[in-house]
C-alpha positions as CSV (number, residue, x, y, z in Angstrom):
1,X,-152.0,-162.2,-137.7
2,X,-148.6,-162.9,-138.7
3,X,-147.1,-163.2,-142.1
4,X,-144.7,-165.7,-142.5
5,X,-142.2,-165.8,-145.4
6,X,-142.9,-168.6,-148.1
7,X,-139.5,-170.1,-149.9
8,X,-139.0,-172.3,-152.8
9,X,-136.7,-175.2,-153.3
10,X,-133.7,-173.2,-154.1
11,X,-134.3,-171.0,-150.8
12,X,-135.5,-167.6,-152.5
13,X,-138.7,-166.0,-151.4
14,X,-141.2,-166.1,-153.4
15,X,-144.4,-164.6,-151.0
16,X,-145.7,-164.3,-148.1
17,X,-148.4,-166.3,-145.9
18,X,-150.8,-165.1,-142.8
19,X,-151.3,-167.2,-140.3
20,X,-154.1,-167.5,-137.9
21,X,-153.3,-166.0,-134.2
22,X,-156.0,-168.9,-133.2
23,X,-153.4,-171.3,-134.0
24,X,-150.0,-169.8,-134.2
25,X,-150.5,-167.3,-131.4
26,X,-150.6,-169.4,-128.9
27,X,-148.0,-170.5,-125.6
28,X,-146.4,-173.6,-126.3
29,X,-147.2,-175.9,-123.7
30,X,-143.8,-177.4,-123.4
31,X,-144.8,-180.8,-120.8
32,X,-147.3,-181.6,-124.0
33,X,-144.8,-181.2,-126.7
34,X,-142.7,-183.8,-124.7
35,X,-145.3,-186.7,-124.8
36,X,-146.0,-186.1,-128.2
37,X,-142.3,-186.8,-129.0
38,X,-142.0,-189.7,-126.3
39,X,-145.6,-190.8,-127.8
40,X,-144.0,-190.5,-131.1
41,X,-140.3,-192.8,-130.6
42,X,-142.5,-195.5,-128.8
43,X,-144.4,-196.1,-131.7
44,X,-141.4,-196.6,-133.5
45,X,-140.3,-199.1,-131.2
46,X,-143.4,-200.9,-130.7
47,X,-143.3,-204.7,-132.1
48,X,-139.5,-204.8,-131.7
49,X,-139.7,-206.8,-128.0
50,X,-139.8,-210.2,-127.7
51,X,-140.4,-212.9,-124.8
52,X,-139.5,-216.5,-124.5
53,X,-142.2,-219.2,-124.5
54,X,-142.0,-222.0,-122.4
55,X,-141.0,-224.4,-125.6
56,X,-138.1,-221.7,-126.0
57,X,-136.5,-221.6,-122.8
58,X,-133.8,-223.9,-122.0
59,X,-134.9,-227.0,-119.5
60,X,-137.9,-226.4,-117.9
61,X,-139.5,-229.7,-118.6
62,X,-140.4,-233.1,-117.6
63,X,-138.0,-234.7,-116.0
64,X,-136.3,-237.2,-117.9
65,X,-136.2,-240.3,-116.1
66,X,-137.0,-240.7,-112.8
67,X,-134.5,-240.2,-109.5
68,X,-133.8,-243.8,-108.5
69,X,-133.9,-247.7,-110.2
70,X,-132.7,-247.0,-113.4
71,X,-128.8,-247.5,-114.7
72,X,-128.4,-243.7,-115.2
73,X,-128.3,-243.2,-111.7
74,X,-125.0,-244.9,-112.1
75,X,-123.6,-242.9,-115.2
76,X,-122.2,-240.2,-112.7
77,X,-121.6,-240.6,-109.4
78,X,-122.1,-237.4,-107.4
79,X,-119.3,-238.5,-105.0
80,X,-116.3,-239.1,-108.4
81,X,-117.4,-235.6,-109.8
82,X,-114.7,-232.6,-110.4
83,X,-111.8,-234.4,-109.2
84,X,-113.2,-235.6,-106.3
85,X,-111.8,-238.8,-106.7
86,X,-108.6,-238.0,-107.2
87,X,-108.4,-236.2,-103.6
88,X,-110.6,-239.3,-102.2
89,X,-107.2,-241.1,-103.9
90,X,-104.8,-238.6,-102.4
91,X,-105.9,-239.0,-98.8
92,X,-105.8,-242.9,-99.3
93,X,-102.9,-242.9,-100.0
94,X,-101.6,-240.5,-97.7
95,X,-103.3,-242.2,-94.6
96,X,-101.6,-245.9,-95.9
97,X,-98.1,-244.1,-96.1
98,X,-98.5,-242.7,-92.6
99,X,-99.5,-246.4,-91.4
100,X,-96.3,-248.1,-92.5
């Protein structure tokens, strides 16, 4: 058995305990010491993560009118997008100055 020295909040001794060699006398298995601790910060973490829905995300749903008959087909033409025009412009011009 070994006897252990009992302090009190202001850190003097005031006795000594003995503890069982059945408990205290053992190796300490090191590898299950470790999953206690890991065991131990997941729980802390646990509830903390968080997924989207599919009402959350952004997009994802029907679409919203369809691809062809309607007059927002017209609102943007792929072919005038990101200055496209204005180089569809350029080279009109070009190729008319290089005609006269």
């Amino acid at each position: 058995m070994a006897n252990v020295a009992v302090y009190n909040i202001e850190g003097k001794e005031v006795g000594t305990i003995d503890l069982s060699d059945a408990v205290f006398g053992v190796e300490v298995n090191e590898h299950l010491v470790h999953m206690a601790v890991v065991n131990q910060l997941a729980n802390k973490r646990q509830g903390t993560q968080k997924a989207k829905t599919r009402s959350e995300v952004s997009g994802g749903g029907r679409k919203p009118w369809r691809q062809k008959g309607t007059v927002m087909q017209d609102r943007d033409p792929p072919d005038l997008r990101s200055g496209q025009a204005v180089e569809w412009y350029l080279l009109r011009c070009r190729e008319t100055t290089l005609l006269r």
